[in-house]
C-alpha positions in Angstrom: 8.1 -15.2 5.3 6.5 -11.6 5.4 6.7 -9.6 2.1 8.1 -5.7 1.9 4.1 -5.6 1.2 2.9 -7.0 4.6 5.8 -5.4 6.8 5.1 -1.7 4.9 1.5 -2.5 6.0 2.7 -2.6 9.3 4.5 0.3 9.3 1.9 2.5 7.9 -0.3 1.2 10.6 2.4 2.4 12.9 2.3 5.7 11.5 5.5 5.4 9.2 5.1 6.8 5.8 9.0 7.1 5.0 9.5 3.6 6.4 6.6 2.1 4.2 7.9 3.4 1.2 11.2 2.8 1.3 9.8 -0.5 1.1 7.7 -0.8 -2.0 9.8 1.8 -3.7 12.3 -0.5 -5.8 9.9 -3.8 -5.3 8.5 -4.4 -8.4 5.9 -6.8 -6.9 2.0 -5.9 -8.0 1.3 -6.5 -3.7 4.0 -3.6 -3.2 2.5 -1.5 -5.9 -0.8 -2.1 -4.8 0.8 -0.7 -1.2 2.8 2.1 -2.9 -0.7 3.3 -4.2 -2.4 3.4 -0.8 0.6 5.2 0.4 0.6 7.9 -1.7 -3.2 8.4 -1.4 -2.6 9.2 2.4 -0.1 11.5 1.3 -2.7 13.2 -1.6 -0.9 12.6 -4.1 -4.4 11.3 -6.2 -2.3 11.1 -9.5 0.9 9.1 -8.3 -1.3 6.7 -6.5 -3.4 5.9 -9.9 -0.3 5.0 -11.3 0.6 2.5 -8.4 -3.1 1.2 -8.4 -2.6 0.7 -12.7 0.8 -1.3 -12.0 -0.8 -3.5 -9.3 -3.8 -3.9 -11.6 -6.1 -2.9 -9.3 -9.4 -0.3 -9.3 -8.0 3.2 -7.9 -8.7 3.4 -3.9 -11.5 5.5 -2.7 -12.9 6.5 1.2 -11.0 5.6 4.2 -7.5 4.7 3.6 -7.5 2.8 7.0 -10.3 1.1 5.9 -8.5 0.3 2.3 -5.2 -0.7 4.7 -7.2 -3.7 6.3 -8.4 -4.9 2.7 -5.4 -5.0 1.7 -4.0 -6.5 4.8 -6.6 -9.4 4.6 -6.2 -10.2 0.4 -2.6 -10.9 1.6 -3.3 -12.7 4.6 -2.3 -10.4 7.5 -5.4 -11.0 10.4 -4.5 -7.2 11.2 
């Protein structure tokens, strides 16, 4: 079965922000947090996207955010 996490991966890959989030949005999940982070640094939002990366417990993203898409593709075990 493929999390919110995984399929909002997709969809930000296919170049749907609003689709993503609706997403993560209401799962509570630290994968979908960790998502919800990287989707608010495409959209800039630097300060909403440390508070995603604090609730996922991860370090806050820096550089390419379709570099930082693949990580996180691959520590959930998407091959994409």
């Amino acid at each position: 079965m493929v999390s919110a996490a995984q399929q909002a991966l997709n969809l930000i890959a296919a170049g749907d922000w609003d689709g993503a989030h609706a997403l993560v949005q209401d799962d509570t999940s630290a994968d979908a947090a960790w998502v919800h982070a990287l989707l608010h640094r495409i959209e800039g939002d630097e300060s909403n996207a440390a508070y995603w990366y604090r609730r996922a417990g991860r370090p806050v993203g820096a550089g390419d955010t379709d570099a930082e898409r693949r990580a996180i593709a691959a520590a959930l075990g998407e091959t994409h």
